[in-house]
N, C-alpha and C positions, 0 to 999 in steps of 0.2 A: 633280738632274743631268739626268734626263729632259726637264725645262721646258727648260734652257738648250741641249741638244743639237736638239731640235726647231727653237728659235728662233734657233740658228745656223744650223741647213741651209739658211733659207728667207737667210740673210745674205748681200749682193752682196759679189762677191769685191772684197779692196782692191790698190786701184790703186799703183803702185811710190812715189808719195808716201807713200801711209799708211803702209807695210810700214816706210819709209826715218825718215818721224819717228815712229813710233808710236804709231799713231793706234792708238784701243783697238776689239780686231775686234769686241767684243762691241757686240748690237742693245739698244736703247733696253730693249726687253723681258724681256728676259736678264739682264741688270744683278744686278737685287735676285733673281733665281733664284742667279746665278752666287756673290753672294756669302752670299745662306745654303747653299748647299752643302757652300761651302769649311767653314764651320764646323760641318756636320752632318757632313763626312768627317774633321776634326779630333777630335769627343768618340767620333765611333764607333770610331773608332781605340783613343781611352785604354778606351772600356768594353770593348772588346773584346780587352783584354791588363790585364783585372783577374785572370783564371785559370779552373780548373776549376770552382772552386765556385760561380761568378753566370755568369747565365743572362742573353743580351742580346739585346731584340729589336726592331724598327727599323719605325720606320710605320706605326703601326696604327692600323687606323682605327675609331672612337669615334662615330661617329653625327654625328647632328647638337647633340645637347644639351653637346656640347664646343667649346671655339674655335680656332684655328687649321685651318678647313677642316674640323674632328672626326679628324684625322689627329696621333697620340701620335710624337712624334719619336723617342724609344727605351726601352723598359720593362726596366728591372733587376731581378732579381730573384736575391738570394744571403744569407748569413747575418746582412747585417746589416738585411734585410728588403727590401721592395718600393718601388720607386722612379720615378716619373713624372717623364722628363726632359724640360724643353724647354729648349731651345738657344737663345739671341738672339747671334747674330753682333754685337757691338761692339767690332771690334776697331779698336785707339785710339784709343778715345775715352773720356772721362770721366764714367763712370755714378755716381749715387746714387740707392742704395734711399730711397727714402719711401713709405713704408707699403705701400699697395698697387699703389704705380707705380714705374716706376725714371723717370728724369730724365735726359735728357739734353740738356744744353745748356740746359737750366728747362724743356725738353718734356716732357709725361709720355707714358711708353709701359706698355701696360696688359700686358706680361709677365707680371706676378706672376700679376693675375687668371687670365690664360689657364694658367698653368701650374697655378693652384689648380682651375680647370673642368676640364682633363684628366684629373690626379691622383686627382678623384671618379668621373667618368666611367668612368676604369679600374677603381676600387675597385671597383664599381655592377656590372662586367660580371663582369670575375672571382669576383665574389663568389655574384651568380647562378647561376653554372654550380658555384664550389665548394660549395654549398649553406650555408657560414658567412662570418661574416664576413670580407674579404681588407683588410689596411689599404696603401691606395697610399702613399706618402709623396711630395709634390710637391717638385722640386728644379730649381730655374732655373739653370742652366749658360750665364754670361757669356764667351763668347770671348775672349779675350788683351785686357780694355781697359788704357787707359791708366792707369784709377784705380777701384776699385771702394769706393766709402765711401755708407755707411750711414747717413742722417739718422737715418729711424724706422724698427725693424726693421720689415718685413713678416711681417705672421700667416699661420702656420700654411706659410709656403713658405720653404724654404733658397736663400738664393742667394748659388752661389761661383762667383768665376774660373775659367775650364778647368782651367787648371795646377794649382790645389786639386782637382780633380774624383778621382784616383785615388786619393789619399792622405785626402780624404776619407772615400771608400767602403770602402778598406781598411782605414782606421782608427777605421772609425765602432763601436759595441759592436752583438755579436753577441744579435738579436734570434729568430732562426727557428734550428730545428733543421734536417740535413740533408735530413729525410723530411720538414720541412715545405716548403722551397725546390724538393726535388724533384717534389712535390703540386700546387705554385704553377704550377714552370714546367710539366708537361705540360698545364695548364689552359690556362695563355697560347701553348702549341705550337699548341694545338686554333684552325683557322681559325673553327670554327662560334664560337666565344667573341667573335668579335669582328664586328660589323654592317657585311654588304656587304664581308667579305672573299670578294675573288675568287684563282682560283689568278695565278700572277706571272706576267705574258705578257713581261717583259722576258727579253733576253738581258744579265742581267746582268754578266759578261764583258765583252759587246761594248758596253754602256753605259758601263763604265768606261773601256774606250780612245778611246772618242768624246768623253767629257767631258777623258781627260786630251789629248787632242790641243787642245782649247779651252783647256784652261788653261794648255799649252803656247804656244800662241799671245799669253795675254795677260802669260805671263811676257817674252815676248821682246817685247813691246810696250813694258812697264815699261823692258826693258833700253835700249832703244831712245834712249824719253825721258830716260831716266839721262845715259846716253852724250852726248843732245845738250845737258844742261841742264851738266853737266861741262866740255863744249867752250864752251859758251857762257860758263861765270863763268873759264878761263881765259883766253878772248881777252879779255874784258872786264879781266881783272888784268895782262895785258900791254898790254893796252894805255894803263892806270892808270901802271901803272913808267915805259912809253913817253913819256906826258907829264910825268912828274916828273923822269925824266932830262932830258927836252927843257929843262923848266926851270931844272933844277939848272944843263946846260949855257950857259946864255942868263947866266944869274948870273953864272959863273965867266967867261965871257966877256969880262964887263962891270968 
C-alpha cells in the first residue's frame, strides 16, 4: 500500500477526459503494487477473524536468504501449528500447480519455491531464539482464481484458493498445545527475532485512508468504463433493430 500511495502522489492529475471515460489513475509503477495489495488486504482480512486462539503477523522480514524481497507476507501461528503464508494475487485467472511451479497460461511462476524459502527462513529464525526446534509449515494462498487444478502436486507446500484459506486453518488437526502457541507467538512478537526489523514509522491509519482514496479512485474508473462499454453495445443494438426494421419496412413495401 505504501509503494502505490507514494507512486500516486508523484501522479499528474487527470484531465476531464480521463475522469469522463475512465482512464485508470493508476502510474505505470503502481500497477503490480496496487494489485498485490488488494490481495494481501484480502487474506489478512480472513487471518485476522480466525479468533483468539492464532496469532497473526504481517511482514516480516527474513533477511536475504529468503525470496520475495526476504519480506514473510503473514505468519500464523495457532493450534493447528505454525504457518508461512504467501499470497500470489491471481485473481481470474486459470492456475495449475506442477510441481514446483504453478502455470499460468503454460507460464511458470516460481511461487511454490519462494513460499517453500520463506517457510525455512522462518522455521531457521524462530527456532534460534526458541532454542528447539519451531516447524514453519509453508502455505501458498491463491487469490480468487478462476480455476485452481493440480497437474503434479507440489512438495512439501499446501496451495489453496483464498476462500479455502479459513476453513482450512480452522479445520486443519490440532497440532500445538495452548502453552505451546502462546511460547511461539511471544517469540515472533519479539522484533529482535526477526533481521533488520526496525520499529514502524508508518502512520498506519493514515496509510489506510490514502490507499483507500486510490482504490476509490480506480473503482470509479472501472465504473466509468462500465457505463460507457454499456452505452456503447446498446446503441450498437439499436441501431442493429434500426436496420432490420428499415428492411423489414423496404420488403413490405414492395
Amino acid at each position: 500500500m505504501s509503494d502505490v500511495v507514494i507512486a500516486q502522489s508523484h501522479a499528474p492529475a487527470r484531465g476531464l477526459a480521463a475522469r469522463l471515460f475512465g482512464l485508470s489513475p493508476l502510474m505505470p509503477q503502481s500497477r503490480v503494487s496496487y494489485h498485490g495489495a488488494l490481495g494481501e488486504l484480502l487474506v489478512g482480512d480472513v487471518l485476522e477473524n480466525l479468533g483468539t486462539n492464532w496469532d497473526v503477523l504481517h511482514d516480516l522480514p527474513l533477511g536475504h536468504s529468503a525470496h520475495h524481497g526476504g519480506v514473510l507476507d503473514h505468519l500464523v501461528i495457532g493450534p493447528a501449528g505454525v504457518y508461512a503464508v504467501h499470497v500470489a494475487n491471481y485473481t481470474d485467472r486459470d492456475v495449475i500447480v506442477a510441481g514446483d511451479h504453478l502455470l499460468l497460461g503454460g507460464e511458470p511462476h516460481d511461487d511454490i519455491v519462494a513460499a517453500q524459502r520463506e517457510a525455512e527462513a522462518a522455521a531457521m529464525l524462530l527456532s534460534a531464539v526458541s532454542g528447539s526446534a519451531v516447524q514453519v509449515r509453508p502455505l501458498l494462498v491463491v487469490v480468487n482464481p478462476r480455476r485452481l487444478s493440480v497437474r503434479v502436486a507440489a512438495s512439501g507446500v499446501r496451495v489453496i484458493p483464498s476462500y479455502q484459506l479459513e476453513r482450512f486453518l480452522s479445520r486443519a488437526p490440532r497440532t500445538l498445545t495452548g502453552d505451546e502457541v502462546a511460547s511461539i507467538s511471544d517469540i515472533a512478537d519479539l522484533a529482535s527475532t526477526w533481521p533488520d526489523a526496525a520499529p514502524a514509522r508508518l502512520d498506519v491509519r493514515l496509510l489506510h485512508r490514502q490507499f483507500a482514496v486510490v482504490r476509490d479512485e480506480v473503482r470509479g474508473a472501472v465504473v466509468h468504463r462500465v457505463l460507457w462499454t454499456a452505452f456503447g453495445i446498446g446503441v450498437l443494438y439499436a441501431g442493429v433493430w434500426a436496420l432490420v426494421a428499415s428492411f423489414v419496412s423496404v420488403l413490405i413495401s414492395r
